[in-house]
N, C-alpha and C positions, 0 to 999 in steps of 0.2 A: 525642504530647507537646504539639504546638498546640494542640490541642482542650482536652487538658487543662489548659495553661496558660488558654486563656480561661477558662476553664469558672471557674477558680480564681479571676482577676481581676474578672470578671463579680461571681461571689459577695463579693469581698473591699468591692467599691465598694458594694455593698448593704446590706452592715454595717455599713460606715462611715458612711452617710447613717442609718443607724436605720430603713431601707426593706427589712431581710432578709426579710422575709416575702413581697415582692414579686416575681413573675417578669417582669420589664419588661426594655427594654434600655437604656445606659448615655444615650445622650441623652434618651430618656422619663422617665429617672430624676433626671440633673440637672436637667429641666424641672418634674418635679413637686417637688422641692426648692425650684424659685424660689417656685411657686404656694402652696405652707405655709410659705414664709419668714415672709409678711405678711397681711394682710386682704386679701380681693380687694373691691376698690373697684366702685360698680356705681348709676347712678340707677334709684330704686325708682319703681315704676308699679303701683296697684292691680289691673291685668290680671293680673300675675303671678301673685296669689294666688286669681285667680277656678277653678272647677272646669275642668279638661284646658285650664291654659295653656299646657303646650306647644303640643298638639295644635292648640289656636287661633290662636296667633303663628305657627309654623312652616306652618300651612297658609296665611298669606296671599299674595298674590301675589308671585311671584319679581322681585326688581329687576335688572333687564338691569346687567352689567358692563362698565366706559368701558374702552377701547384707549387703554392710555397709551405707546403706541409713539413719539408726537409731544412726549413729555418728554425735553426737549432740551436743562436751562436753562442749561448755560454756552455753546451753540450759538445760545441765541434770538436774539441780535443778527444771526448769521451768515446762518443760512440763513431763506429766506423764508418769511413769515407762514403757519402752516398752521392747520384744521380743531383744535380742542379738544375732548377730549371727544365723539369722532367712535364712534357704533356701528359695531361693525365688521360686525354684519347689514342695520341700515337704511340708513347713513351718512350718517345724520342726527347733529348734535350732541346729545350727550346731557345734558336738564336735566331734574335730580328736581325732583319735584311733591312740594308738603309731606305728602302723603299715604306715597308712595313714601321719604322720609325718614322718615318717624314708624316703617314697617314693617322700613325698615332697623335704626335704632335699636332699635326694641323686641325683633328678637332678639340686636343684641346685646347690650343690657344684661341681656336674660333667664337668657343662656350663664352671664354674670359672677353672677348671683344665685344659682343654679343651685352654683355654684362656692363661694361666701362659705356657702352655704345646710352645705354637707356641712363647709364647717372649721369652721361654729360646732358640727356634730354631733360630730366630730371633737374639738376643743378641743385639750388635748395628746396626746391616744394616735396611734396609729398609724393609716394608713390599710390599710383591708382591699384585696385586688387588685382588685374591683368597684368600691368607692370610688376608688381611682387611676383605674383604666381612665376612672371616670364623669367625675373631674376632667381628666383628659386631654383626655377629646371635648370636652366645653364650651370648655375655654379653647381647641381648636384650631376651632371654632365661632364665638368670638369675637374670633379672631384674623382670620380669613377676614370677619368684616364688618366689622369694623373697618378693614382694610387695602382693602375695598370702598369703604366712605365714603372715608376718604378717597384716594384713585386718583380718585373722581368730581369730587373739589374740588382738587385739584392747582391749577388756574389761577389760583385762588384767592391764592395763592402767588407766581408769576409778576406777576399783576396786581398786586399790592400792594407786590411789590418794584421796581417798574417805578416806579411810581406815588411811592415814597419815595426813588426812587435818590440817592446823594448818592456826592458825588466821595470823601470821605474814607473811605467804607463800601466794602467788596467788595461784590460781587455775586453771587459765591458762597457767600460771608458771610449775606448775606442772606436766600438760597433756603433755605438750612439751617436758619438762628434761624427763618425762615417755618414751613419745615417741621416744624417738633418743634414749631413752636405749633398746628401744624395736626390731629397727632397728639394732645396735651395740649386740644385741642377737642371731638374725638371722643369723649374721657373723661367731661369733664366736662357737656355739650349736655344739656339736659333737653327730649326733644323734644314733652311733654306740653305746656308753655308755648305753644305756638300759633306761636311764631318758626321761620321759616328758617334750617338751620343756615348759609348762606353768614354772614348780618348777623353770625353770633355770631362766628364764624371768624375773620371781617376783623376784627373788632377786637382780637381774640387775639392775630395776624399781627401787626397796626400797635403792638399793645404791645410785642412780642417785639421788633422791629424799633427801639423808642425805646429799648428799653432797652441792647438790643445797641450802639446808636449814644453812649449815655453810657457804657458801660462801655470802647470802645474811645477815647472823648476823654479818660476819666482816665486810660488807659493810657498816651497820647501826652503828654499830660504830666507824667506819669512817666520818658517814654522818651522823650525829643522826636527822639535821633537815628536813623535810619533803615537798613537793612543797604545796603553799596556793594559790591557784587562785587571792584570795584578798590581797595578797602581791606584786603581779606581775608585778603592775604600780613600 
């Protein structure tokens, strides 16, 4: 009778998404829902269209991955200064070479092309379970270097909020607004431009961060009064 209830729920959620024809399972399925919600966004690079660009991208040199065990940020005042970006083979810190940046980006914007490339084949129909399957890997492709890059530029983050701190801001406030700039970086970085993505980063960070700081001075005076524990009864 459980078997058969999933069996029945499995199926019923597959219909409802307009995905019946698919034999996936219920998070693979919500996930490919988000991915046909909208256009998959993605900077273009003529390598992409040259002959076996996977094969070309994908065979270039592997970029070693940063140990981010030492992200500690509402800890960093407490305990004391550690190693960034420390290899956990060499233990050395680890800094990409605009070379090793260009090859991170280029497969993952290649994942995201890749992905935009089958919903324009796509358009409105459905996708076949080859096509799913295909959308699946990519974007979990592009999720993996994506969250590569940035794990290497974390400090990036740190340093910037250090660097802005201001009494009226949190600082976990900060890390955060940093954060999703730093992510919102990764998106956007054309790494064909010949630029380092730190330069581009930190200005993102320092945006995110001004803007964050005006949005909570209009707040305050809106609200000028403050919560008092001893007011509460």
């Amino acid at each position: 009778v459980w078997a058969s209830q999933r069996t029945h729920t499995r199926y019923s959620g597959r219909r409802r998404s307009g995905l019946s024809n698919l034999i996936i399972d219920g998070p693979e399925e919500r996930l490919l829902a988000e991915i046909l919600a909208k256009p998959m966004d993605y900077i273009d690079s003529e390598e992409f269209r040259r002959k076996r660009a996977e094969k070309t991208i994908y065979d270039l040199d592997e970029v070693q991955k940063p140990d981010v065990s030492w992200y500690r940020p509402l800890m960093d005042d407490i305990l004391p200064s550690r190693s960034r970006n420390v290899n956990a083979k060499t233990g050395k810190t680890l800094v990409l070479t605009g070379e090793q940046e260009r090859i991170l980006f280029l497969k993952f914007n290649y994942a995201r092309f890749r992905i935009r490339e089958t919903q324009e084949k796509l358009g409105s129909s459905r996708p076949s379970l080859t096509q799913a399957r295909d959308m699946l890997k990519w974007f979990e492709i592009a999720d993996r270097h994506r969250r590569q890059i940035a794990e290497t530029n974390l400090a990036l983050v740190l340093a910037m909020a250090k660097r802005t701190r201001m009494s009226e801001l949190d600082f976990a406030d900060l890390v955060s607004e940093g954060n999703m700039a730093l992510l919102r970086s990764v998106d956007k970085f054309d790494c064909e431009r010949g630029f380092k993505f730190s330069t581009y980063a930190c200005r993102a960070i320092l945006k995110a961060f001004s803007r964050h700081g005006m949005k909570m001075s209009r707040y305050r005076q809106r609200f000028p009064a403050e919560f008092d524990p001893a007011f509460e009864k």
